[in-house]
C-alpha positions as a Markdown table, in Angstrom:
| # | Residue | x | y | z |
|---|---|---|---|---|
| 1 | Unk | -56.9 | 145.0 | 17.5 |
| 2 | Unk | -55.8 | 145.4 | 21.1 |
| 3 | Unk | -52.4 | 144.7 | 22.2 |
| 4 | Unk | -54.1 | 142.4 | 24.6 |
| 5 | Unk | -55.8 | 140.4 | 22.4 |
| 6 | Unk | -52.6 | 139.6 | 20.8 |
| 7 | Unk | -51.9 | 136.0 | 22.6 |
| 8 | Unk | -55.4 | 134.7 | 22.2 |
| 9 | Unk | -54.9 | 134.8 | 19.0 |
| 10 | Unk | -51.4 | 133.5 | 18.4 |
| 11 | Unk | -52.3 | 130.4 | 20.6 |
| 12 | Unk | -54.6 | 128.5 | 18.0 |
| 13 | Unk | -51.7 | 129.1 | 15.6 |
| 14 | Unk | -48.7 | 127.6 | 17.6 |
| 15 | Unk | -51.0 | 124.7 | 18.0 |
| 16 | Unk | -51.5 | 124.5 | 14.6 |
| 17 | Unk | -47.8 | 124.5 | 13.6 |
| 18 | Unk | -47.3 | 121.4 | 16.3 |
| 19 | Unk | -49.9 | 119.3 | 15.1 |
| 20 | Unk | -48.8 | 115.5 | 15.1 |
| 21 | Unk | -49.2 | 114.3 | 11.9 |
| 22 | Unk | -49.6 | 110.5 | 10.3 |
| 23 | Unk | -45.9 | 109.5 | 9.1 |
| 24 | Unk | -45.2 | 110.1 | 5.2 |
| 25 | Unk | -43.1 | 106.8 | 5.6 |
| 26 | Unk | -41.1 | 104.9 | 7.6 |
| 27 | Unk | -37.5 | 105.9 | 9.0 |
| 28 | Unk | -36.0 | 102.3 | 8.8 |
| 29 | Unk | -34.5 | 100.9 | 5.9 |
| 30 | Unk | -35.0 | 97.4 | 4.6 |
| 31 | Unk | -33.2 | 95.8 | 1.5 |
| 32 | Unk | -34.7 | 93.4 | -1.0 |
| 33 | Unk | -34.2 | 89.3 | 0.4 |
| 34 | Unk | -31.6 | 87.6 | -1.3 |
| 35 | Unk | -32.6 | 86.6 | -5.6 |
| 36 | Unk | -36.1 | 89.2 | -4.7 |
| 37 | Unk | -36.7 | 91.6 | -8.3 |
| 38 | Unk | -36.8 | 94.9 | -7.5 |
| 39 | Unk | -40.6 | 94.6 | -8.7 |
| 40 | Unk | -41.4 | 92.1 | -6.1 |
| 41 | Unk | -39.9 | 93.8 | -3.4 |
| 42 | Unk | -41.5 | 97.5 | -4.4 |
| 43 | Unk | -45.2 | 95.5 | -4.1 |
| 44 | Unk | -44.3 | 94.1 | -0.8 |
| 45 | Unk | -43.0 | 97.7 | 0.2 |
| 46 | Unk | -46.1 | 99.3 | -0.6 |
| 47 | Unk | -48.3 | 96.7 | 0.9 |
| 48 | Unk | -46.2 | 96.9 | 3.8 |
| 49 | Unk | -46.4 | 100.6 | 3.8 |
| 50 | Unk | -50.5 | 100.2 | 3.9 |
| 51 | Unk | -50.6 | 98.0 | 6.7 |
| 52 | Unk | -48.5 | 100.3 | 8.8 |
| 53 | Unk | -50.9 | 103.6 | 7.9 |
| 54 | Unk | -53.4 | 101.7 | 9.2 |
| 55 | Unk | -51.5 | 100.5 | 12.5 |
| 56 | Unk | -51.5 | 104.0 | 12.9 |
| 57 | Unk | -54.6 | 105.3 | 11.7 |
| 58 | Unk | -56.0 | 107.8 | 13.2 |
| 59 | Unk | -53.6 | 108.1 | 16.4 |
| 60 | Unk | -52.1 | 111.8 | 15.2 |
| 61 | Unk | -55.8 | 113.4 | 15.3 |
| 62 | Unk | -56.6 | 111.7 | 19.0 |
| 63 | Unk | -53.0 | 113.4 | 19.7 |
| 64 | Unk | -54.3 | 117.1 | 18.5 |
| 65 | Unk | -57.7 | 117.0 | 19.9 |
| 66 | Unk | -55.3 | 116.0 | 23.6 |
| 67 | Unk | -53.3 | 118.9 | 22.5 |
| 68 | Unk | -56.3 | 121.6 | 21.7 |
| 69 | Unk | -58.6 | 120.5 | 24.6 |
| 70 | Unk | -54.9 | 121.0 | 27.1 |
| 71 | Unk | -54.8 | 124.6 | 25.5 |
| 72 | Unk | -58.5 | 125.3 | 26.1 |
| 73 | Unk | -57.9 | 124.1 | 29.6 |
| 74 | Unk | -55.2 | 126.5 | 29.9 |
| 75 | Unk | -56.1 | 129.3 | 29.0 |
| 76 | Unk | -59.8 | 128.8 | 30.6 |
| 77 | Unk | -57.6 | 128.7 | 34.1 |
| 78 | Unk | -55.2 | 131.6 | 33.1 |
| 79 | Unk | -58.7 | 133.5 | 33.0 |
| 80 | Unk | -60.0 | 132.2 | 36.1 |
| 81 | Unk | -56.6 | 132.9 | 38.0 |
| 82 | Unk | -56.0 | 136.3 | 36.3 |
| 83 | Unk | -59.9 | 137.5 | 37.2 |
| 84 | Unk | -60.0 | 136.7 | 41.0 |
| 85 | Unk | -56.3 | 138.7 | 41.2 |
| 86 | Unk | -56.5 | 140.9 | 38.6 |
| 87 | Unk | -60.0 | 141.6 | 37.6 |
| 88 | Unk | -61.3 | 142.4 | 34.3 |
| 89 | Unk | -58.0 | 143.3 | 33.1 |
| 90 | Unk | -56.4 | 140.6 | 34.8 |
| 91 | Unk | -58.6 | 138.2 | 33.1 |
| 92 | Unk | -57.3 | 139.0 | 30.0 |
| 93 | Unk | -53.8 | 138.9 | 30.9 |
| 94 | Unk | -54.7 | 135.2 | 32.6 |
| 95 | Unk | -56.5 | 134.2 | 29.5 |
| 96 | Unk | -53.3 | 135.7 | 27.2 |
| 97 | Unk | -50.8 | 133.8 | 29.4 |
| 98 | Unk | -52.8 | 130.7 | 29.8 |
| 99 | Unk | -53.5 | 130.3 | 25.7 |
| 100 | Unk | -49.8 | 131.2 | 25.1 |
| 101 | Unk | -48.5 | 128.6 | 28.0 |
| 102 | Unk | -51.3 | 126.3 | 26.4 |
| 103 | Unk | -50.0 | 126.7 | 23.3 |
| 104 | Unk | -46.8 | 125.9 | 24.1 |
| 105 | Unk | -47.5 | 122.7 | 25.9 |
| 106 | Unk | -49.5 | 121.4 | 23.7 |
| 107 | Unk | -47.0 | 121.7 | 21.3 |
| 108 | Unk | -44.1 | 120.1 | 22.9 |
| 109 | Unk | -47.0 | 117.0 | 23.9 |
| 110 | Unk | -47.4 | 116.8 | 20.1 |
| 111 | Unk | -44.2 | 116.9 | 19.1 |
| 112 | Unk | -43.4 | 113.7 | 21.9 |
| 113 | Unk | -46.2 | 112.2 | 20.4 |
| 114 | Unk | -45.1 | 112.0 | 17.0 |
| 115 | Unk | -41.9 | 110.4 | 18.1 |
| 116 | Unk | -44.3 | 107.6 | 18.9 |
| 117 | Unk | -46.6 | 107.6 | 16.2 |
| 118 | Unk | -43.5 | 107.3 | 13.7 |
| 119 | Unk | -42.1 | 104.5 | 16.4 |
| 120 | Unk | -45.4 | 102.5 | 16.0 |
| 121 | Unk | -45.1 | 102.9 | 12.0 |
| 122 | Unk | -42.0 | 101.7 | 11.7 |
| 123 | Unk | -42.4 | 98.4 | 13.6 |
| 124 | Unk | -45.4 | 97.9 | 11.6 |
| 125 | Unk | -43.8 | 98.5 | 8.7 |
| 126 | Unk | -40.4 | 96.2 | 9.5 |
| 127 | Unk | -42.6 | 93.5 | 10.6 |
| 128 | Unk | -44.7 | 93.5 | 7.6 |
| 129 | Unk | -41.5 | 93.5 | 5.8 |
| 130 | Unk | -39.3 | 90.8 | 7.5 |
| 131 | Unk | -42.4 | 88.5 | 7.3 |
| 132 | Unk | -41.8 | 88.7 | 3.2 |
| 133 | Unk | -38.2 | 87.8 | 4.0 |
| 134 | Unk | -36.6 | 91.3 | 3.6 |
| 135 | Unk | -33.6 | 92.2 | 5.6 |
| 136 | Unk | -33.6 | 95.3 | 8.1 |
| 137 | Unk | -30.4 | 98.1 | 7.2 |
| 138 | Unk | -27.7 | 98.8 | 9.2 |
């Protein structure tokens, strides 16, 4: 493998590593409502838990393809750039620069969006949870 070839390559797999993902659960805490079993409120937190997945659903994987199609964009214009200055070789370099700046971006706009996927969950899921007459944490 050449030396050059080197960012093309690691690109796809910073992306990967920065993919938004759905949230495993919710970062707010609610406590049962007052004389609520532990049973009762476990149901209600799973329902509640449901209903927020699908407030959500499928928001992370419209955040990726953002991401992937940014990188493509990228390194597509690092090419472009790196041919008209550079030539062949500079097309490569261009290309190299432009998947590893892609890469890069994409992965801090994936990581902002995830801050806002897991925002959405969680008023879902205290909503869901207050209308059953739980009490939100401290």
């Amino acid at each position: 493998m050449k030396l050059k070839q080197l960012p093309l390559l690691m690109a796809p797999v910073l992306m990967l590593a920065a993919c938004a993902q759905t949230p495993m659960g919710p970062t707010v805490m609610v406590l049962p409502g007052k004389d609520k079993s532990y049973a009762e409120f476990a149901q209600e937190q799973s329902f509640c838990k449901s209903q927020a997945n699908s407030a959500v659903s499928g928001q992370a994987e419209n955040q990726n393809h953002r991401a992937l199609l940014g990188g493509l964009a990228t390194t597509a214009l690092g090419a472009g750039l790196g041919a008209a200055i550079g030539g062949g070789s500079g097309a490569a370099i261009g290309a190299g620069a432009g998947a590893l700046g892609g890469g890069l971006g994409g992965s801090m706009y994936t990581n902002n969006q995830q801050g806002g996927i897991q925002t959405q969950y969680n008023n879902a899921y205290a909503q869901c949870m207050v209308a059953y007459h739980n009490v939100l944490g401290q």
